[in-house]
C-alpha positions, 0 to 999 in steps of 0.5 A, a space after each residue: 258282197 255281190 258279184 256278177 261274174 263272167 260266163 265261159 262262152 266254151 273255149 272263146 273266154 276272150 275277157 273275163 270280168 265282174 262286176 262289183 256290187 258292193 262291200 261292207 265291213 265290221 270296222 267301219 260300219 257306216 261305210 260301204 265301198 262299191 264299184 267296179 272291178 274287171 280283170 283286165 287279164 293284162 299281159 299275162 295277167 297282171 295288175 286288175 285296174 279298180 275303180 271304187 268310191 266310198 258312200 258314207 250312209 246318213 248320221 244314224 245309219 249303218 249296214 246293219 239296217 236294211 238298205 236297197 242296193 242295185 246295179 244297172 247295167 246296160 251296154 257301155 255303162 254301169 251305174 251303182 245305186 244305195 236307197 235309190 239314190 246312184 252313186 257312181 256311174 262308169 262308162 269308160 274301161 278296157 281289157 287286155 289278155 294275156 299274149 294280146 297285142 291291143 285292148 278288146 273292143 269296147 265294152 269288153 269284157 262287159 258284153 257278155 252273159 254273167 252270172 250272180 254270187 252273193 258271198 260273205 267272208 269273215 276276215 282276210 286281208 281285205 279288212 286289214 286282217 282283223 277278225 271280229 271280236 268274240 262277242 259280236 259272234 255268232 252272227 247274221 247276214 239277212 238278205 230279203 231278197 234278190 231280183 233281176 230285171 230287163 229295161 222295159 219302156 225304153 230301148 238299151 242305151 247304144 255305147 259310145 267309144 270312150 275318147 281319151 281326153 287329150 289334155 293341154 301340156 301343162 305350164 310346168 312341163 319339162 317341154 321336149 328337147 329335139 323332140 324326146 321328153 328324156 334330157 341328156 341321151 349321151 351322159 354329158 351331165 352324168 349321173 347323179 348318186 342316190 345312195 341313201 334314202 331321203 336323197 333329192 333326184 336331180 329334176 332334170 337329168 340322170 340319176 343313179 339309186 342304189 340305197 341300201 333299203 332292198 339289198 342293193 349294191 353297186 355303182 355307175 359310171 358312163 362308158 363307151 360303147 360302139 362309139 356312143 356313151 352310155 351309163 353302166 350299172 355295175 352290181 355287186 349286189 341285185 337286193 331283193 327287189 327288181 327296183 333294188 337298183 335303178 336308172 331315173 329321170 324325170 319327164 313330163 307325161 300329159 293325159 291322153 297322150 301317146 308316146 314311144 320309149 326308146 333306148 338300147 341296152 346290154 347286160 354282161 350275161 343274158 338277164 331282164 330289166 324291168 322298165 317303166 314310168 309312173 308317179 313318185 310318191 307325191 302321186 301315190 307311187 302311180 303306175 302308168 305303163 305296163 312293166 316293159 321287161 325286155 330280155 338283154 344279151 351280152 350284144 347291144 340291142 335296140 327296145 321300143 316299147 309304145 303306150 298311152 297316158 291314161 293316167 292324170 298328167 304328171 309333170 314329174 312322171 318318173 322312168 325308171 330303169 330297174 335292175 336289181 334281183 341280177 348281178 349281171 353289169 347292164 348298159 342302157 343308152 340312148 334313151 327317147 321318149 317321143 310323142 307319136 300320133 298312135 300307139 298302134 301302128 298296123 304297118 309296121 312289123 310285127 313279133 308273132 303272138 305268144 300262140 305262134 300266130 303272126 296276124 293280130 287281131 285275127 278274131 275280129 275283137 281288138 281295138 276300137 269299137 270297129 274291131 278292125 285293128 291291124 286290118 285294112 279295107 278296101 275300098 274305105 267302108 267295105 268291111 264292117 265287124 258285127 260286135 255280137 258275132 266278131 266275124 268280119 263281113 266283106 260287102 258285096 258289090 256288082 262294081 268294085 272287089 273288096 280287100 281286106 289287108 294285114 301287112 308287117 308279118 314277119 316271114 323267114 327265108 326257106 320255112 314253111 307257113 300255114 295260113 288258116 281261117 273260117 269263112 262263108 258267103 251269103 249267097 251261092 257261087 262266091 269265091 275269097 282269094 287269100 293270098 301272101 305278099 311281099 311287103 312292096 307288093 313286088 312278089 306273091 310267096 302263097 295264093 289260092 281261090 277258095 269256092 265259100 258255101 253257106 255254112 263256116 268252114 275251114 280253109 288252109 293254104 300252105 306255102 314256102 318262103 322262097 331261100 333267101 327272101 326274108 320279109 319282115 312286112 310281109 302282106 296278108 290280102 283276103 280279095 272277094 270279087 265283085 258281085 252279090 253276097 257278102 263274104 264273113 271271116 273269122 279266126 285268121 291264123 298265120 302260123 310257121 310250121 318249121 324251124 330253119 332259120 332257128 339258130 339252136 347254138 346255145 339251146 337244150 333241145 332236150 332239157 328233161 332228164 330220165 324221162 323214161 325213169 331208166 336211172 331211178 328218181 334221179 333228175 327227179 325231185 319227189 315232193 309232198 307236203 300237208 300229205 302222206 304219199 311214197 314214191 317207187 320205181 314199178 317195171 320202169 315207170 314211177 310209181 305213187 303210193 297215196 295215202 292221204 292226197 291233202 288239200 291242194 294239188 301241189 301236196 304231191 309232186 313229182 317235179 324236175 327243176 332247173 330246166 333252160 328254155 329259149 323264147 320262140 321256141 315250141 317245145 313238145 311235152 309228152 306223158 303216160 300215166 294211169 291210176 289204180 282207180 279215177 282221179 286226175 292229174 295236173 302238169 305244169 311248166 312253172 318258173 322261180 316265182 311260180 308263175 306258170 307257162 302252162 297248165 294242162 288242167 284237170 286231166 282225167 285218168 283211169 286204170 288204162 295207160 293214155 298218152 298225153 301230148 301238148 306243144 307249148 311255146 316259150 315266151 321268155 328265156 327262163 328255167 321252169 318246172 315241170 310239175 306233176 301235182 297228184 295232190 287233191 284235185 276234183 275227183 281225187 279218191 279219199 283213200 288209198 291210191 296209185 298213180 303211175 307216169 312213164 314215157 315222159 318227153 320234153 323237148 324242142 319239137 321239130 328238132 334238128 337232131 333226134 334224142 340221144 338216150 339216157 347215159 346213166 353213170 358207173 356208180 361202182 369202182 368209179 375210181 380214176 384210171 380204172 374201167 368205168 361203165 356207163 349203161 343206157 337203153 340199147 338204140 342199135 341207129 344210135 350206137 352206130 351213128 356215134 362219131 366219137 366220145 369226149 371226156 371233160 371235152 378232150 376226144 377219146 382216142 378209139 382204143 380208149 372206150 368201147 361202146 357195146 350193146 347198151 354199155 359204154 366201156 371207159 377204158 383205163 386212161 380215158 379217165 384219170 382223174 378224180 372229181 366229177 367227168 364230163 362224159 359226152 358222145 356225139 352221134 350224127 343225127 343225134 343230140 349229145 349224150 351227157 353224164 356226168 360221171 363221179 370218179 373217185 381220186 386214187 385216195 378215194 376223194 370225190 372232189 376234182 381238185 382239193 388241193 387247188 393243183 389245178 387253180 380253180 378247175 372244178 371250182 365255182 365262187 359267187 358273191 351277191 346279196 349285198 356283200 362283196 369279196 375277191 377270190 383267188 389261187 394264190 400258191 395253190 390255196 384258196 384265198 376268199 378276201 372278204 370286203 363286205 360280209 352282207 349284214 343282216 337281210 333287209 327283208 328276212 332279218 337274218 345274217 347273209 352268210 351266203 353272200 361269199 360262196 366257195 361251191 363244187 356241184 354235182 357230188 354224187 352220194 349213195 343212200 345209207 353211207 358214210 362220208 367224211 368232209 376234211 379240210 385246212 381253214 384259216 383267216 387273219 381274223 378268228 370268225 366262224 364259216 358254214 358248210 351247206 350241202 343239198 338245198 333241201 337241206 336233208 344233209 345237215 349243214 355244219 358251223 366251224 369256228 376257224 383261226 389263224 392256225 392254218 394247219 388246224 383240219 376240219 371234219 365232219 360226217 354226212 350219211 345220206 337217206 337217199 341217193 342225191 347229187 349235191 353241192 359242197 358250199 362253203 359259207 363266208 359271208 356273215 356266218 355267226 355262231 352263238 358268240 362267234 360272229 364274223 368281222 365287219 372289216 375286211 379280212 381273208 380267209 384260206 381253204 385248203 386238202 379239201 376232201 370228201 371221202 366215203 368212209 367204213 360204217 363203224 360198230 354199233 354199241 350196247 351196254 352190257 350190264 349196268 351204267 351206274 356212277 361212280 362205276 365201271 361201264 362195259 359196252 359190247 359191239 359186233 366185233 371188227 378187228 380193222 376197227 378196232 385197229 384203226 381207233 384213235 381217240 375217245 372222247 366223252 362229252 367232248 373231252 378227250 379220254 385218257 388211254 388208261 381211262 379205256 380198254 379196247 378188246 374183241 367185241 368190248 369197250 370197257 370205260 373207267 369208273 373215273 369218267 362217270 363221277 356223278 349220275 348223268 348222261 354221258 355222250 362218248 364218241 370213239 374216233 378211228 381213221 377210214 370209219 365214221 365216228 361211233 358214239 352211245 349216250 351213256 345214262 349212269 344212274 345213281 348207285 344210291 338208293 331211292 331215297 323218296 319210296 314210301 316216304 311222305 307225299 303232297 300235292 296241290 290237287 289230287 284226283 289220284 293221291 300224291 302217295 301213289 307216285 312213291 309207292 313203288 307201284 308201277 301200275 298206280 300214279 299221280 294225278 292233278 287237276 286239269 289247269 296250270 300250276 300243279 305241283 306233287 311234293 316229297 319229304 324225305 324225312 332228313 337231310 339228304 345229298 342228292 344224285 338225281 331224280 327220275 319222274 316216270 311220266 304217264 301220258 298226261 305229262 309236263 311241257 315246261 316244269 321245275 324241280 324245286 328243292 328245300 331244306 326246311 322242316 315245313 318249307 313255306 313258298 319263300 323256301 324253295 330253291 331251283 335244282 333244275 328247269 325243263 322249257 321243253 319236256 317230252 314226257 316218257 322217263 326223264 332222268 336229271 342230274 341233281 349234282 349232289 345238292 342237300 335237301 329235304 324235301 323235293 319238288 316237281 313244279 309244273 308250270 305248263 301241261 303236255 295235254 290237255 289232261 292233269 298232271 300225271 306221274 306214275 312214279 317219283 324217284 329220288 336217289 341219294 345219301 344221307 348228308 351226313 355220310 
């Protein structure tokens, strides 16, 4: 395929775009696709419209003959051309980018240098992901040659503004009812339930679609709402997709048409809904506007949004009200889909761009070919826009002034603007007037002449808007008196430079957390993958150790998640890093579906500290990311490297109140009604601007903290109680400090409220996902009842036991100890639940069967690699387990004494002596008398061990020769209260003698003779050939009852293999019985328990090899009596 690509013009990429030369593939090989693709870059980069036609080469041609393929491309059109002969012409496009109010001026992004590639790939999706067959490799694409050429005898063809065809409205429109193309804007025919699919939508009104096909739940139903009806989408499940749940009618959309959406709308809690109108499936699923995503509050707000028809007319176009991927109830009302004469209107009033700038258009780029969108000019025709510079050129005239106008600029009482741009005359002695209105022209907020020169350059003017004068049509006016000279502009930026009409209720001015990496990693999530690296705290700075960086830069992170972010906002990141030798580094502010809000590009850096600073504005109130990707990036080293980042800031900039410091929690003694001291880096301004301190949101009396150089002292009684404290100091000038601090209960539970004292106090449940349930205190136990336990995901094919969650957050525990989670469960029906905890999953979750026994307790021990704040969730959705599955039908289940308490580290065993069957086995430990007092039970393999079965000493465990009946493993776990539990895998081996040394031996090949492996020899072995099956047989030259065998693999060992056994003199194939099947050997010395069976002959069988070398066995040992003991 060849491709022309867009060059970047320095920094001002206002469109990128290709041009799409042609595409063969192997499946279909008298096929060519060709046209025209361009990357619209539309709101913020969605999807890239493509126009495309299939040429279908002559009977007896195909692509695997020489054909001549061209493109001809001149300003405003693209013809594509096959053996001479043109096959498709295109002169009409747009594009759009990211953060643009309006269309680039036609023909972007065609006028611009481009630059050729000729690419071949081999596979991928575009052909179905189909790879060739390997007989048709290898193989060959030639190319003769590639040329490129000027127009010569005729002049460049001039481009005409594409003019959308306005189409009649068709005979079978729904014609508009006083004026809205959209019936029924107060509900009064209700809605109509579309719960499975198949179901046919009401052509004319309302319609509510909830069909189980994405996960979706939930009903509608019309209610009240400031006086207006309105429909209201109750969720109790948002599916998986954002059309999981929808609001639809139909309406007629008629091409090259304008039209203006209306409606208002509110939701429970903040959240989005996805808008938009396209096709059904008899249209092919068409799209015909963006996706409109406004952002609801919990308030009733008025959305707009206007677009143009460019799709074909479709009488049946469908809007839709998405509202799945939430939970969050949503109210939509009084919804108008009106015609308008333009989807522009420059007067009215405008949002600021995503950048901050208030004027659109202000590069002279936008709209129609004139390139004055937004723009006014008078008088009519004095302001033109040349298409190859884009800078506006105000014409000079003796007679009259010339103005240039933009109007609707939103203006904020009492803040501060910056208006800036780029000017210059043509002639000496000219002078440009900018200046900024009230939209009625009643008041003048900001003026200045400026004298221009020959050369562009910069000009600003500042001004404050007036205390309580607000505009939101605000006017811009660019004034050149009259005379000789023309006056040429670009680049108009209007920018707020403060924030105090900023209502920061509800804003984390500062949402990075341990920037200065004074509490470790914590807040801080290291991540690597596809890579080798470490990461350490050097001299307060985070320090990563990599040795193999990978392939892509997010091999290596170092992230920190779960950060709240409010649109509007300007928000201030800042960094140091250096590195032991040259490479880069990447920083990026990433939301849940990894789309990113910024990227910072390759930065470089050195073996010196640099300081990075950006202002990034938010668009839309999410939770982002900040990433650093330290994986291979241009210029990574390929061995061993560090990189160091420090000083990390993230945070509103301009903030009202300055950054408070880190509090870091007391992660000693921490216990409720003691004395807790919390350290921070010392800040004397701060500690003596504090004002007070409050715990779980109660104010401290004075005599209950004392706050020291560096230490905050929580006296006895500011804390008395266990779980998780909200610790908050508030200073004037300052943000709020914050921690929460875990308190260990007076019995050492690290949980608030395990008993349910307190009602649900500490406690969070959440249902979703397509199951539903209610949950309660009743009689202080928790009461989960279970109406719908969430299926099996639609799209991941798994049970839903998420979908009813019983959570308590932020459960700090240290790395290396031990803790033991306990509590009370039961149902009036038998079921299993789970229990998840850190959504790395580095805890392992645990699976507990529970029934109607509500004094039954539940236990398990957790022992962290790394210090971690985590959840406690229990799972009640549809947890299955083996052959324990949840019911279908409603039940209830209850949780009560739950509790997570760190526990003792118990002794570690060994064996002393020998483990044999049928014997006595001794094991030794370093001896610990709390212990060994505090032991109450053993068990082996489960069951328990009876107390004359075991002898407990200083230093010694001595188990019964009863427990250990045959040859085996034997898994002994011993029991002791405040102690996690100790446990050793027994190996008793068989005391009988090895019945296979030196005894007859056979084998399907023998590269190395099957006699080696009963030598007796540990430096001889068994080899076979290199293939799949092989097997080494014994014969024992008796009958036998056997205990096990022992295969001594070499390295070359066997994946999956049998041990096949026969009592036959000359066994044949047919004489073999299974005594043993391995699906999943790991080689090494495998012991396996034969359980007394009599035999003659043994046989190792393998059916699949671990390498890809021969069998191999250095030895085969096979321990029994003779039968006829």
């Amino acid at each position: 395929m060849a491709r022309l690509l867009a060059h970047a013009e320095g920094q001002r990429i206002r469109h990128l775009g290709r041009l799409g030369r042609d595409r063969h593939h192997g499946g279909a090989r008298t096929l060519i696709e060709r046209g025209r693709r361009h990357a619209a870059l539309r709101k913020a980069f969605a999807e890239q419209p493509l126009y495309r036609q299939d040429i279908h080469l002559p009977e007896g041609e195909d692509i695997t003959g020489f054909h001549t393929y061209g493109v001809e491309w001149e300003p405003g059109e693209i013809r594509w051309y096959v053996d001479g002969k043109v096959y498709q012409t295109q002169n009409r496009w747009d594009s759009q980018g990211a953060g643009q109010p309006d269309k680039y001026a036609f023909p972007a992004p065609f006028d611009q240098p481009f630059y050729i590639i000729l690419n071949m790939a081999v596979g991928g999706n575009y052909d179905g992901n189909r790879l060739p067959e390997d007989s048709a490799l290898p193989a060959r694409m030639e190319v003769d040659y590639v040329r490129a050429y000027e127009i010569d005898g005729r002049p460049y063809r001039t481009p005409q503004e594409p003019v959308a065809e306005r189409e009649p409205v068709p005979a079978d429109a729904k014609l508009p009812v006083n004026g809205s193309w959209i019936y029924d804007e107060t509900f009064e025919h209700g809605l109509k339930d579309i719960a499975a699919s198949g179901t046919a939508l009401d052509p004319l009104y309302w319609n509510f679609l909830h069909t189980p096909d994405y996960g979706g739940a939930g009903s509608a139903s019309i209610e009240t709402v400031d006086g207006r009806k309105m429909a209201k989408i109750a969720i109790s499940s948002g599916g998986v997709q954002n059309y999981a749940l929808q609001l639809i009618q139909y309406a007629t959309l008629v091409k090259g048409h304008a039209y203006k959406l209306s409606f208002d709308a509110k939701a429970a809690a903040d959240r989005t809904i996805a808008v938009k109108m396209g096709g059904d499936e008899d249209n092919g699923w068409a799209v015909y506007t963006d996706q409109f995503s406004p952002a609801l509050g919990t308030s009733l707000q008025h959305y707009e949004y206007r677009f143009l028809m460019n799709g074909d007319t479709d009488s049946t176009a469908r809007l839709e009200f998405n509202a799945g991927l939430n939970a969050s109830a949503v109210w939509i009302g009084g919804v108008k889909l009106e015609e308008i004469d333009s989807v522009a209107d420059p007067s009215a009033a405008k949002e600021p761009l995503a950048d901050g700038n208030h004027v659109y258009n202000g590069g002279f780029d936008l709209g129609t070919m004139d390139r004055l969108g937004y723009w006014t000019a008078a008088p009519a025709g004095s302001v033109s826009v040349d298409a190859a510079a884009r800078e506006a050129r105000m014409h000079g005239s003796e007679g009259k002034p010339v103005s240039l106008e933009q109007s609707g600029l939103n203006l904020l009482q009492s803040d501060d603007y910056e208006l800036t741009f780029l000017a210059r005359a043509s002639a000496a002695g000219r002078s440009l007037t900018a200046s900024i209105g009230s939209g009625d022209g009643s008041a003048v907020f900001g003026s200045q002449a400026f004298e221009l020169g020959s050369g562009m350059g910069a000009y600003k003017l500042a001004f404050t808007m007036p205390a309580g004068v607000t505009d939101a049509h605000g006017k811009l006016r660019f004034l050149a008196e009259a005379g000789q000279g023309d006056i040429l502009l670009d680049s108009v930026r209007l920018v707020r430079t403060s924030n105090r009409n900023v209502d920061y209720s509800g804003v984390d001015l500062f949402p990075l957390k341990n920037g200065g990496f004074d509490a470790g990693f914590d807040a801080w999530e290291p991540f690597q993958q596809g890579a080798q690296a470490s990461f350490a705290i050097d001299h307060g700075a985070a320090r990563i150790d990599i040795a193999n960086a990978g392939q892509e830069a997010w091999n290596v992170m170092l992230n920190q998640g779960g950060m709240n972010f409010s649109k509007g906002l300007t928000y201030r990141l800042e960094f140091d890093a250096r590195a032991s030798e040259a490479r880069g580094i990447l920083a990026t502010l990433e939301n849940g579906a990894y789309t990113r809000r910024f990227d910072s590009g390759t930065l470089p850096l050195s073996t010196e500290w640099q300081h990075f600073s950006y202002d990034v504005k938010i668009s839309e109130k999410e939770s982002l990311a900040l990433k650093f990707q330290l994986g291979k990036l241009p210029g990574t080293p390929a061995g061993s490297h560090q990189v160091w980042i420090d000083n990390v800031v993230l945070e509103v900039a301009n903030a009202p109140v300055k950054r408070p410091p880190l509090l870091i929690a007391d992660q000693t003694g921490n216990t409720a009604g003691a004395l807790l001291e919390l350290t921070f880096a010392d800040d004397a301004a701060w500690r003596a601007a504090v004002a007070g301190v409050a715990v779980n949101g109660r104010l401290l009396e004075a005599g209950l903290y004392e706050l020291l150089p560096g230490v905050l002292k929580l006296l006895p009684g500011a804390v008395t109680e266990g779980g998780t404290a909200a610790v908050t100091v508030k200073a004037a000038g300052y943000g709020d400090a914050a921690v929460q601090q875990p308190v260990k209960e007076a019995d050492g539970n690290l949980l608030a409220n395990g008993s349910f004292s307190a009602k649900d106090a500490g406690w969070i449940y959440w249902k979703g996902d397509g199951g539903d349930s209610e949950f309660s205190i009743q009689q202080g136990t928790a009461q989960a009842v279970i109406l719908n336990n969430g299926g099996i995901h639609p799209q991941w094919n798994v049970p839903v036991s998420w979908s009813a969650q019983l959570i308590q957050e932020n459960l700090q525990l240290k790395a290396g100890r031990s803790y033991e989670l306990s509590f009370r469960a039961w149902a009036d029906a038998d079921r299993p639940i789970a229990v998840e905890w850190d959504p790395g999953k580095t805890l392992t979750p645990s699976v507990f069967r529970i029934t109607g026994d509500d004094q039954a307790v539940y236990r398990t021990v957790i022992k962290p690699g790394a210090d971690i704040a985590t959840p406690l969730k229990f799972l009640l959705g549809n947890v299955i387990d083996g052959d324990a599955a949840t019911p279908s039908s409603p039940h209830t289940v209850w949780l009560d004494d739950i509790a997570v308490r760190e526990i003792a580290a118990a002794p570690a065993f060994s064996i002393q002596g020998s483990s044999l069957a049928g014997q006595a086995v001794t094991l030794a430990f370093a001896d610990d008398p709390a212990w060994r007092q505090a032991v109450s039970a053993l068990a082996v393999n489960g069951a328990p061990v009876p107390a004359d079965a075991w002898t407990l000493e200083a230093g010694k465990l001595t188990l019964a020769a009863s427990l250990f009946p045959q040859a085996g493993a034997y898994r002994l776990t011993v029991e002791a209260a405040g102690h996690a539990p100790a446990g050793i895998v027994i190996q008793a081996a068989s005391s009988a003698p090895n019945v296979a040394a030196g005894k007859p031996a056979s084998a399907s090949s023998a590269k190395q003779a099957a006699a080696n492996a009963v030598d007796g020899d540990s430096g001889t072995r068994w080899e076979s050939d290199s293939a799949d099956p092989q097997w080494i047989a014994v014969d024992l030259d008796g009958l036998y009852r056997l205990d096990e065998a022992v295969l001594h693999w070499e390295g070359a060992f066997a994946k999956s293999y049998r041990i096949q056994v026969s009592s036959a003199e000359s066994p044949g194939d047919g004489d073999w019985t299974d005594a043993y099947a391995q699906p999943a050997g790991n080689g090494g010395v495998e012991r396996i328990a034969l359980n007394g069976v009599q035999a003659r002959h043994v046989r190792v069988y393998g059916l699949l090899r671990g390498t890809q070398y021969g069998y191999s066995l250095w030895e085969l040992e096979v321990f029994g009596n003779p039968a006829s003991s």
